[in-house]
C-alpha positions in Angstrom: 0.0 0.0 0.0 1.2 3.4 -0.3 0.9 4.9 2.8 2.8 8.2 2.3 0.4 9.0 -0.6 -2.7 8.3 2.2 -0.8 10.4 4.6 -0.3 13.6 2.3 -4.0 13.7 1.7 -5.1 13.5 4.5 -3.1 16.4 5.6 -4.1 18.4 2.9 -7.7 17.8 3.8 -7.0 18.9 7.3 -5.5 21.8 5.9 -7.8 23.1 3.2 -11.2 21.3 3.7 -13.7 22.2 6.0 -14.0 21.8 9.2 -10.6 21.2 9.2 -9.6 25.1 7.7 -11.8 26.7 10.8 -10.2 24.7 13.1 -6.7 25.5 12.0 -7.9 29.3 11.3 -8.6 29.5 15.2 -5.7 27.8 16.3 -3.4 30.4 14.1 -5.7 33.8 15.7 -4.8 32.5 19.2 -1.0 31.6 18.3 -1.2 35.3 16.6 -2.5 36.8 19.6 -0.2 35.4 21.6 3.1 36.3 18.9 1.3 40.3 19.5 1.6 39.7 23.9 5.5 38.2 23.1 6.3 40.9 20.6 5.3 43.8 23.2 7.1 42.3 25.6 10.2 42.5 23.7 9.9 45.9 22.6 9.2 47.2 26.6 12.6 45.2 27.4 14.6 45.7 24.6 13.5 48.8 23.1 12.7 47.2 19.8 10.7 44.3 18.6 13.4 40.8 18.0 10.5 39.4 15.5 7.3 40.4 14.2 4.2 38.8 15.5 3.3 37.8 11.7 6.5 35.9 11.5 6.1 33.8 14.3 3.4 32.8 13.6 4.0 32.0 9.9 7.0 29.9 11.4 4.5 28.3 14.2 2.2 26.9 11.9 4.8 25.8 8.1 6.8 23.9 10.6 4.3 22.3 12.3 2.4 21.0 9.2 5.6 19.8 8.1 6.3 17.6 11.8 2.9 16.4 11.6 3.5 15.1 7.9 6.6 13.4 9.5 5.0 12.5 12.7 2.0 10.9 10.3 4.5 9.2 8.3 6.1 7.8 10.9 3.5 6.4 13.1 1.9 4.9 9.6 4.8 3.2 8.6 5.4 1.9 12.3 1.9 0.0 12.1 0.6 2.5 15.2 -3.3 1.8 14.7 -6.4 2.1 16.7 -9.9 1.0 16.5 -12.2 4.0 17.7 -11.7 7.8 17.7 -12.9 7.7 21.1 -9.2 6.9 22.9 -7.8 10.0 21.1 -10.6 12.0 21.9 -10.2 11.0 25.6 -6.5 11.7 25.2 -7.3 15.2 24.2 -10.3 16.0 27.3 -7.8 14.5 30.1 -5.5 16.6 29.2 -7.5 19.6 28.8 -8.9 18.3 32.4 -4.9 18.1 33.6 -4.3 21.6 32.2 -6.0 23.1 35.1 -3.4 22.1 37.7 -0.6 23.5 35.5 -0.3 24.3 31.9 3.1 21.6 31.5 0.8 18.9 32.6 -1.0 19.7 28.8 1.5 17.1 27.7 -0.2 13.4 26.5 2.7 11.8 28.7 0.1 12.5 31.4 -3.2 11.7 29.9 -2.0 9.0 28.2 -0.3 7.6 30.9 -3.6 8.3 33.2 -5.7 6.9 30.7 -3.7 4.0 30.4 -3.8 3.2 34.3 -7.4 3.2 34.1 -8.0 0.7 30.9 -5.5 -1.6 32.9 -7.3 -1.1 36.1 -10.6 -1.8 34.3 -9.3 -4.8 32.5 -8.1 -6.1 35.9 -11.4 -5.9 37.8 -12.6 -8.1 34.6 -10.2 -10.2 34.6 -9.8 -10.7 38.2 -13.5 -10.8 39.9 -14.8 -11.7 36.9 -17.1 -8.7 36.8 -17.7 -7.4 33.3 -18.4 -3.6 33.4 -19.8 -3.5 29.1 -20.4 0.8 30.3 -16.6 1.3 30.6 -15.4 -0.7 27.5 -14.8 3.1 25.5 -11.9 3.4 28.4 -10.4 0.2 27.5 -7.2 1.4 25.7 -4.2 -0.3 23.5 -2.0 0.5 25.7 1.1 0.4 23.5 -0.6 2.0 20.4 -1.4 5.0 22.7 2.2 5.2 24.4 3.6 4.7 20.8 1.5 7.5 19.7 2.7 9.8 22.6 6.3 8.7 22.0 6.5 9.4 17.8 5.1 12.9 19.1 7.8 13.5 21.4 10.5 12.3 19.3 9.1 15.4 16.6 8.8 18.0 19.1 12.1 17.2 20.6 12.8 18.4 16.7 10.6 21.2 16.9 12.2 22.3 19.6 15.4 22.2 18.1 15.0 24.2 14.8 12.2 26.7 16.3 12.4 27.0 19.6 15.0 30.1 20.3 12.6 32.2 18.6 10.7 34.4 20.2 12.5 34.8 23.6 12.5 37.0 26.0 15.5 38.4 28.4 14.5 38.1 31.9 16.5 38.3 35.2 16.7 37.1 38.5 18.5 37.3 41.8 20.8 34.4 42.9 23.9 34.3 45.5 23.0 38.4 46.4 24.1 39.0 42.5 21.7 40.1 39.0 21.9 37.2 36.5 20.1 37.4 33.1 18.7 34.8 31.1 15.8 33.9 28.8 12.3 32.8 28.8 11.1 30.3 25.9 7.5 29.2 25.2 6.7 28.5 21.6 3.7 26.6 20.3 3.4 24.9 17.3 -0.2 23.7 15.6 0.6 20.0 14.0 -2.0 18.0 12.3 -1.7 14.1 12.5 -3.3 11.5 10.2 -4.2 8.4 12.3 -4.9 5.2 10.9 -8.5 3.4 12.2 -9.6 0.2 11.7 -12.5 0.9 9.3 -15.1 -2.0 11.0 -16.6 0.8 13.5 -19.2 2.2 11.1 -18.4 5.6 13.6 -15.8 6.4 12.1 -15.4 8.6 9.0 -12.2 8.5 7.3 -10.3 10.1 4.2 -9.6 6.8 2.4 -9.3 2.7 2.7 -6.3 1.1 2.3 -5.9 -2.1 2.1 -3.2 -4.1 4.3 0.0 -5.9 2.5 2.0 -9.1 4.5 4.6 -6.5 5.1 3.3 -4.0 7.1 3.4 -3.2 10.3 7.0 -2.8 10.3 6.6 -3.4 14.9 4.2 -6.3 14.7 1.9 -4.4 17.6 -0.5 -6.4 19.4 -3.5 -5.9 17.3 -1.6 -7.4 14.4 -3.8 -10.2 13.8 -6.8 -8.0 14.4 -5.8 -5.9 11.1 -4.4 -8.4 9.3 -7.5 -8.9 6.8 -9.0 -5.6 7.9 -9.1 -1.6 5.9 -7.1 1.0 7.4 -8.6 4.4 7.3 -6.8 7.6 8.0 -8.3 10.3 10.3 -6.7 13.7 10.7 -6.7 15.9 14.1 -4.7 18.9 15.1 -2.5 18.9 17.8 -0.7 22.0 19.5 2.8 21.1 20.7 4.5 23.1 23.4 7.5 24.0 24.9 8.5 26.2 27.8 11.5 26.8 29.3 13.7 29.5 30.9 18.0 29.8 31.4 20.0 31.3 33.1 23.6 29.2 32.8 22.8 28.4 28.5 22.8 30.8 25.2 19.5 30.2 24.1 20.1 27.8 20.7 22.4 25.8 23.2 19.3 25.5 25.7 16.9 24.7 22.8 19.0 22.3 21.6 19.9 20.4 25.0 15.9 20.3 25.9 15.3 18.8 22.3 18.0 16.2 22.4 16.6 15.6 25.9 12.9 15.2 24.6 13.9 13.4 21.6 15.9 10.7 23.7 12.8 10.7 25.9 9.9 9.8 23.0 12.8 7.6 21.2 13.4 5.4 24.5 9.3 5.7 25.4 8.6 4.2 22.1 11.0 1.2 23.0 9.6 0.6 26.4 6.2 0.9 25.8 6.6 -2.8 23.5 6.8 -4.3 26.7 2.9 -4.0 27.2 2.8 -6.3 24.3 3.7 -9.2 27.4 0.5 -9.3 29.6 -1.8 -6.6 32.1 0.9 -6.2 34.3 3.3 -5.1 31.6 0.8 -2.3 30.4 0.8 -1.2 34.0 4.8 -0.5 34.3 4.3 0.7 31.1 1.6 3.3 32.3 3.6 4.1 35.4 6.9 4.3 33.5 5.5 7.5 31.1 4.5 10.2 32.8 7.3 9.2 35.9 10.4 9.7 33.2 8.6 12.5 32.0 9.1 14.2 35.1 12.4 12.9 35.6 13.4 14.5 32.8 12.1 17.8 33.3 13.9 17.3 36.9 17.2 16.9 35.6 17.0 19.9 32.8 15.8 21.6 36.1 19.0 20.5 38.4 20.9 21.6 35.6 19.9 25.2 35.7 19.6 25.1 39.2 23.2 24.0 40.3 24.6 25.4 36.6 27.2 28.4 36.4 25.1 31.5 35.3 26.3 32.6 31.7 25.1 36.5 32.1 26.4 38.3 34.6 27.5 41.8 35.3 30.9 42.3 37.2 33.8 44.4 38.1 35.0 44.4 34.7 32.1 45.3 33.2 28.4 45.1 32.0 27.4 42.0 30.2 25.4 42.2 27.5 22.3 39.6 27.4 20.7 40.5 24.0 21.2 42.6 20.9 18.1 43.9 19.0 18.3 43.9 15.0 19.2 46.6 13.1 19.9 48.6 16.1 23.3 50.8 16.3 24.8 48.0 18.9 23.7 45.1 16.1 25.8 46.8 13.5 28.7 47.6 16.0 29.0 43.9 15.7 28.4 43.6 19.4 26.7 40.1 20.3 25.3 38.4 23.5 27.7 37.3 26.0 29.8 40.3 25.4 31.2 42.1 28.4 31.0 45.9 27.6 34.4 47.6 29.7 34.6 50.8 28.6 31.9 53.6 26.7 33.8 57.1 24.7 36.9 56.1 27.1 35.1 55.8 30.6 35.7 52.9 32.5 31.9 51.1 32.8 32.0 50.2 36.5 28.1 50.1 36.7 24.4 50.3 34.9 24.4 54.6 35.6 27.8 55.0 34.0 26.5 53.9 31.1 23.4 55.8 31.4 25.1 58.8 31.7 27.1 58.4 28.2 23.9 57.5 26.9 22.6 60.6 28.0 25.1 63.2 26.8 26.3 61.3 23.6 26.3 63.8 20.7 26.7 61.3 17.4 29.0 59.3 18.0 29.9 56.4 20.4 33.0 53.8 20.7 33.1 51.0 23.4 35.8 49.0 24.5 34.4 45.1 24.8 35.4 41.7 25.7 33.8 39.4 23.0 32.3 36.7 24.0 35.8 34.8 23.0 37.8 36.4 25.2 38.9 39.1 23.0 39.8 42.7 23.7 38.2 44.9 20.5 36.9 48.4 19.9 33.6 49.0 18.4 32.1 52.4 17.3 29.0 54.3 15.9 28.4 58.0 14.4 25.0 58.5 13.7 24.2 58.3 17.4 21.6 60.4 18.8 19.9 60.8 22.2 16.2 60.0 20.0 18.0 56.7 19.1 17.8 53.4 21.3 21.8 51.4 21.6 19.4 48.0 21.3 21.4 46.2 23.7 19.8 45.0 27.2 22.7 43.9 29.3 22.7 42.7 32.5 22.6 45.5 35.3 24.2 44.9 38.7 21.6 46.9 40.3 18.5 47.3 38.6 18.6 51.1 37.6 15.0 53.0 38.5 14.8 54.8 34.9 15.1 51.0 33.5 11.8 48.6 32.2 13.6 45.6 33.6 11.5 42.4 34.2 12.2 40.1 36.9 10.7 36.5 36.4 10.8 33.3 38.7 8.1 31.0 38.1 5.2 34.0 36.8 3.1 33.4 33.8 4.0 35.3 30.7 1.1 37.4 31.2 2.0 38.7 34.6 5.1 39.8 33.1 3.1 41.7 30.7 0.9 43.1 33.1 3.5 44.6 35.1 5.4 45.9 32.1 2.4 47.7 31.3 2.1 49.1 34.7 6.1 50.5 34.7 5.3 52.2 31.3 1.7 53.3 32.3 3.4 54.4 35.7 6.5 56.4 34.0 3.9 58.9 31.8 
């Protein structure tokens, strides 16, 4: 059969057929609305805007069609099947239902390992007492379809995560050891539409096409081989939104994107081999339940110990001011200065704190030099002539007091839009 030509239309129809297009429509006006908060943000911190709330979003939403192509692909090819809609609907409420005792518990390592436990725990009461319960049969899961599902995801956002997820950030800073230390926050969501092949004998279930079932597929011989074995496969396409949030303090921010995708990658790749164990008997299903959302969170607890016990990459000192972010085409951008560089000296003043630089900044005529220590290690001398006291330097570097004439946004474990909010309430407060 060919399955990647069943897969491509099926994305298409998620993408340009209705209900599909409304669905996606909605899911890009909340992604755009959300670009519009991050954007302000950035322009309140750094003077002007890193990206455009457009582009974000056009990068959001290309990208994640193209993972869910992937992700479709690969969980066709695999033989990852399932014989209702209802155990991905189910997927989607618990974790809708998680969502409200923190937005990281959104992630289907939770639902699906929640809804796993209770199909086992179902099963068992059936099995054991010999008490048939024929109104709970739509919770009665395939256990290792569903984990292979939740694994194939992980291993594509892990890539996600990779390529896309430094955009978008925003510098942030915080107070460790008595001493300023910068860093950045990351949240990015991507919108991903997966094909998912159904067993076409439930007359429920409406479906893009039939395809018929050749001696070599699956390439895993799942559980439910036999079941399929004679049967039609049909493909059903859903949207999915994929997120990631994460803030540093002790990483650049495409090193920390890129250690937090390896990490998730590693996670779905090693998930998907685990979960064959449930293949065994009702007991193995149960580890297998137990074993997805607990190395979830042991994951996330290590990338957390990390930060936590890591050196801090930005901060200020004796020698200087460090510089935590750059904003395009700003006079600092075309000095060549970059994050990570220490700025030691501004028009021949030695830079001991935040209001020595402030003060240049404030009596500069047109044209500014500054003595740095690249990021390298390497002494050089930078300079700009069409300086002006109109014109923003676009660099936020790391202060080691927080001056009272700077929007400066200090963020532990607040939401996104608390840090709006208050940045709103400095600037309203300032006119």
């Amino acid at each position: 059969m060919n399955i990647a030509l069943y897969v491509f239309r099926s994305i298409s129809q998620a993408i340009i057929t209705p209900p599909y297009i409304f669905i996606l429509l909605i899911l890009v006006f909340i992604l755009y609305t959300r670009n519009k908060k991050t954007v302000i943000m950035q322009k309140m911190i750094i003077g002007e805007k890193m990206n455009s709330s457009l582009e974000l979003t056009i990068s959001q939403v290309v990208l994640g069609i193209f993972a869910g192509t992937i992700a479709s692909l690969i969980l066709s090819y695999l033989g990852i099947v399932f014989t209702s809609q209802t155990t991905v609907t189910l997927l989607f409420m618990i974790s809708i239902i998680l969502m409200i005792f923190g937005s990281r518990f959104i992630c289907f390592s939770y639902s699906a390992g929640i809804l796993a436990l209770i199909s086992v725990a179902i099963q068992f009461i059936e099995g054991v007492y010999h008490i048939p319960i024929p109104q709970l049969d739509f919770l009665k899961v395939d256990v290792v379809m569903i984990i292979s599902l939740v694994a194939v995801l992980h291993i594509i956002e892990g890539l996600l995560v990779i390529i896309d997820g430094d955009r978008g950030t925003i510098p942030v800073f915080t107070n460790k050891n008595n001493r300023i230390i910068g860093g950045f926050a990351l949240k990015r969501y991507w919108v991903m539409p997966v094909a998912l092949m159904f067993i076409m004998n439930n007359p429920n279930i409406s479906y893009s096409a039939q395809v018929p079932i050749q001696n070599w597929w699956p390439i895993i011989k799942f559980s439910s081989h036999d079941l399929i074995r004679d049967a039609f496969i049909g493909f059903f396409a859903f949207y999915g939104m994929i997120g990631y949030n994460a803030i540093t303090f002790t990483r650049t921010k495409k090193q920390k994107v890129i250690s937090s995708g390896i990490g998730i990658s590693v996670y779905g790749l090693i998930l998907l081999l685990f979960a064959q164990i449930g293949r065994i008997n009702l007991a193995a299903e149960f580890i297998v339940a137990i074993f997805t959302p607990l190395a979830h969170e042991i994951m996330l607890k290590i990338q957390t110990y990390i930060e936590v016990n890591g050196k801090p990459k930005y901060v200020s000192s004796d020698n200087g001011l460090m510089v935590l972010e750059v904003a395009p085409a700003s006079p600092a951008f075309e000095m060549g200065i970059k994050s990570g560089d220490l700025l030691i000296e501004v028009n021949d003043k030695k830079i001991v704190n935040e209001q020595d630089m402030l003060d240049v900044l404030n009596t500069v005529s047109n044209f500014i030099w500054f003595k740095i220590k690249t990021v390298h290690g390497k002494l050089e001398q930078v300079d700009y002539n069409k300086m002006n006291r109109n014109k923003r330097l676009g660099i936020v570097f790391v202060p080691r007091i927080i001056p009272k004439d700077s929007v400066v946004m200090k963020l532990d474990r607040s939401s996104f839009q608390d840090t709006l909010e208050k940045a709103k309430k400095d600037k309203k407060d300032k006119k």
